[in-house]
GUDRENMAR-484789 format. One record per residue (C-alpha): x, z, y; residue number from 1. Coordinates in pm, 1 decimal, m for minus. Example, Ala and Ser with C-alpha at 12.3 -4.5 7.8 and 13.67 -1.06 7.14 Angstrom:
2
<c1->1230.0 | c3->780.0 | c2->m450.0 | num->1>
<c1->1367.0 | c3->714.0 | c2->m106.0 | num->2>
***
This chain:
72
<c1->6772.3 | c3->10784.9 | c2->12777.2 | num->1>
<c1->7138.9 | c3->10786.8 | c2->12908.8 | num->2>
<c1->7332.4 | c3->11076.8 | c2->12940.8 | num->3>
<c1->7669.8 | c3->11083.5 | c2->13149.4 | num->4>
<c1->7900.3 | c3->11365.9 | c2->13169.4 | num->5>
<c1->8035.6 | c3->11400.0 | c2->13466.1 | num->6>
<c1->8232.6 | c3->11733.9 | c2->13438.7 | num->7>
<c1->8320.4 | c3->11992.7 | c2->13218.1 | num->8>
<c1->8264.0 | c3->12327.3 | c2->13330.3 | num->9>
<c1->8406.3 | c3->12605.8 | c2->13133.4 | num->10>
<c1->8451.9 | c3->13026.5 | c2->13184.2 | num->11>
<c1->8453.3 | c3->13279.0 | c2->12915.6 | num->12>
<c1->8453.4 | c3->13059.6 | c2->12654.4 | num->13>
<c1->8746.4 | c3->13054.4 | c2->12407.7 | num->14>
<c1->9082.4 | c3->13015.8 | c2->12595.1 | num->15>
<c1->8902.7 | c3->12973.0 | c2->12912.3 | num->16>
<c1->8861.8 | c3->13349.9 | c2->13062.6 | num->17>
<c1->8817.6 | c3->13234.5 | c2->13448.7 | num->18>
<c1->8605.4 | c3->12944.1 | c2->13549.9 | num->19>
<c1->8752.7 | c3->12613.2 | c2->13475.9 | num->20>
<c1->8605.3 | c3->12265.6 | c2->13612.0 | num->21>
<c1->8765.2 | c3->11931.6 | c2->13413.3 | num->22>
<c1->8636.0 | c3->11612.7 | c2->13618.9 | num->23>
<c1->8543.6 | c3->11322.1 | c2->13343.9 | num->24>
<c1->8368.8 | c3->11043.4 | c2->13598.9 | num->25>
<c1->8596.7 | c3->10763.5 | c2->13602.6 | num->26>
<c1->8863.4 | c3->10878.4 | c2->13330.0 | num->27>
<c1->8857.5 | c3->10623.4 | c2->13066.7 | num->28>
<c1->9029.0 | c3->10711.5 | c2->12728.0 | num->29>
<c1->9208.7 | c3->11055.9 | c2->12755.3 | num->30>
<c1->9455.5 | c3->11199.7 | c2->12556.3 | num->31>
<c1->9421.3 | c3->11576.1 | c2->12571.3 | num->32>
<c1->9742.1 | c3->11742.8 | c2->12544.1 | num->33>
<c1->9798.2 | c3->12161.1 | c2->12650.0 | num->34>
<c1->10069.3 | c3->12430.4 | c2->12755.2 | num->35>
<c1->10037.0 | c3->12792.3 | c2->12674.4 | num->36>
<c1->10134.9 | c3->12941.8 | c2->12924.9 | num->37>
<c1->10056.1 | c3->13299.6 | c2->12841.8 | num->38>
<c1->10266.2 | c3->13320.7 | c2->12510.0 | num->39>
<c1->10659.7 | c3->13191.1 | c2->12497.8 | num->40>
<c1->10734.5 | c3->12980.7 | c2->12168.6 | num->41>
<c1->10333.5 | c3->12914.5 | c2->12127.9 | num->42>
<c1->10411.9 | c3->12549.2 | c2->12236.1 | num->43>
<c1->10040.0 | c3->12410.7 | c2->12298.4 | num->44>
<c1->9868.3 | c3->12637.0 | c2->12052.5 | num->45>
<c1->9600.9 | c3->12863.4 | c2->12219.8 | num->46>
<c1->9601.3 | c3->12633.1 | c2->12521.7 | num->47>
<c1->9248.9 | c3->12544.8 | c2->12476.4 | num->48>
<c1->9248.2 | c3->12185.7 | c2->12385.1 | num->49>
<c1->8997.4 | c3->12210.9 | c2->12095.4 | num->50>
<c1->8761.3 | c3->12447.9 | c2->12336.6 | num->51>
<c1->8752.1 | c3->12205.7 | c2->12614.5 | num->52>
<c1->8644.0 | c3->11899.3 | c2->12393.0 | num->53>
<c1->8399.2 | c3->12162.6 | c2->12174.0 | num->54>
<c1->8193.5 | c3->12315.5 | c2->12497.2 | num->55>
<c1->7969.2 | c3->11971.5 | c2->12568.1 | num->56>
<c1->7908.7 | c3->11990.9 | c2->12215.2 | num->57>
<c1->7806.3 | c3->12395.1 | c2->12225.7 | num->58>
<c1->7590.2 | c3->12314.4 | c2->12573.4 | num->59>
<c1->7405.6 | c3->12017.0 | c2->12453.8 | num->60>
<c1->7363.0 | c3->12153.8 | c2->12048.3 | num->61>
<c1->7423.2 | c3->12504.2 | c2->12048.6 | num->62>
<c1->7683.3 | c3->12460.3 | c2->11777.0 | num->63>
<c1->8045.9 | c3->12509.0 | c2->11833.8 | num->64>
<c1->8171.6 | c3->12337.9 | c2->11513.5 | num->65>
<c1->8144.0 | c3->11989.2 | c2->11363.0 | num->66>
<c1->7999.5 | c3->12007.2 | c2->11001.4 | num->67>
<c1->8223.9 | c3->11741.5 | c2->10883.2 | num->68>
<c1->8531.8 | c3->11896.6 | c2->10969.9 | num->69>
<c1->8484.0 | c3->12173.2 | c2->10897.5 | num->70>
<c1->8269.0 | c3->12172.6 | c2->10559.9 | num->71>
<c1->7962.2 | c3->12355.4 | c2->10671.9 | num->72>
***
């Protein structure tokens, strides 16, 4: 069994409040990179970079954290 992802849709889930829809067909390597925009001096942190490579993993497993990483 293959299994492509084609998008990532995300809304309501950690920095992501409105619906957000990240096209992956075609993309290669990415380097994911952010810009809060809602807090001056926050640089990228808060900008959601973690959330949008952790929702596959929550839709597909139901977990939002990687055991490894984070010792559990």
């Amino acid at each position: 069994m293959d299994c492509k992802l084609e998008s990532v849709e995300i809304e309501a889930f950690g920095a992501f409040l409105g619906p957000v829809k990240y096209p992956l067909t075609d993309r290669g390597v990415r380097i994911v990179s952010g810009k809060n925009l809602d807090s001056m001096g926050a640089d990228s942190n808060g900008a959601g970079k973690s959330t949008l490579v952790m929702a596959p993993l929550w839709a597909l497993t139901g977990r939002h954290k990687i055991p490894f990483l984070t010792n559990s």
